[in-house]
N, C-alpha and C positions, 0 to 999 in steps of 0.2 A: 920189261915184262914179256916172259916167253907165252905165245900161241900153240897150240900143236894139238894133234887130235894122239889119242894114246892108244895101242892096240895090245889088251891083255883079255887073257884066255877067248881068243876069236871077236869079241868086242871091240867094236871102235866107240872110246869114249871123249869126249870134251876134257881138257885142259889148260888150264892158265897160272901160271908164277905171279906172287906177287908179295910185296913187302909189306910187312904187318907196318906203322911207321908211327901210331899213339905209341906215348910213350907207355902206359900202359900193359901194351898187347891184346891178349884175349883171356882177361880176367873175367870176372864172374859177368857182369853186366855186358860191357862189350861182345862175351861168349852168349849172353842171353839171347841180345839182339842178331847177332849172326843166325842163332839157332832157329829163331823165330822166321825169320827170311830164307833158311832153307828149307825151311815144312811149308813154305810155300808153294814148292813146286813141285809135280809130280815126280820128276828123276830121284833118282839114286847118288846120292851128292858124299863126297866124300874130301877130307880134307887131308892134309900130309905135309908133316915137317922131319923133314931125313930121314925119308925112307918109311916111317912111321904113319902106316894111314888109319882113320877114325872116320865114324859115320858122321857126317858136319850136321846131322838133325839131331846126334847125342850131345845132352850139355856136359855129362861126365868125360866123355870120350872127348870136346874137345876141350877139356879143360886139364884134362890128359897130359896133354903133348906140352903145356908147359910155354905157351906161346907169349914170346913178350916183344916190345916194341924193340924194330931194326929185324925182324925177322922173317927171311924169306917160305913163305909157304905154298901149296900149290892146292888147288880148288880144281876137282874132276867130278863128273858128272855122266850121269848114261842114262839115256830114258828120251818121252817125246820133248821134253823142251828143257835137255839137258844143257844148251848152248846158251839160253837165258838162264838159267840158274847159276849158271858160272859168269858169267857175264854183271850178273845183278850181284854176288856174293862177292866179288872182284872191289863190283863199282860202293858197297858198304864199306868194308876193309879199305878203300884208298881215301873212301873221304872221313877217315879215322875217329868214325862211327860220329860226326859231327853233327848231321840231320838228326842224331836219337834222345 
């Protein structure tokens, strides 16, 4: 799992890599609960599979991108506590939505 801070259009934003690993992915339910966990936070949260990025607070958008288990995605963020919201949406997604 890659760290790195991402600088687009003069913003320095939060993000982190990481592999969807339910077999699943992020079908309807699993996408609920993600969704639910990014309107938690005040940032600007955004999710992206190849290249392809989606607001992580839309259930459409990400149900979009088609995400299924073994699939690497990346989780960025921008706002005051854009480093916990990626952090937190990280640490959902690894434990393959098992607490929900």
């Amino acid at each position: 799992m890659a760290t790195n801070l991402l600088i687009r259009e003069g913003k320095i934003m939060y993000v982190k890599d990481v592999l969807v690993e339910n077999k699943a992915g992020l079908h309807a339910r699993p996408a609920t609960f993600f969704i639910q966990k990014a309107n938690e936070y005040k940032s600007t949260v955004w999710v992206e599979k190849e290249e392809r990025r989606v607001n992580a607070k839309s259930l459409l958008g990400v149900l979009s991108l088609g995400i299924i288990g073994g699939t690497e995605i990346k989780i960025i963020a921008d706002g005051v506590d854009e480093q916990e919201a990626v952090d937190g949406l990280v640490a959902l997604v690894e434990s393959g939505f098992a607490d929900q």
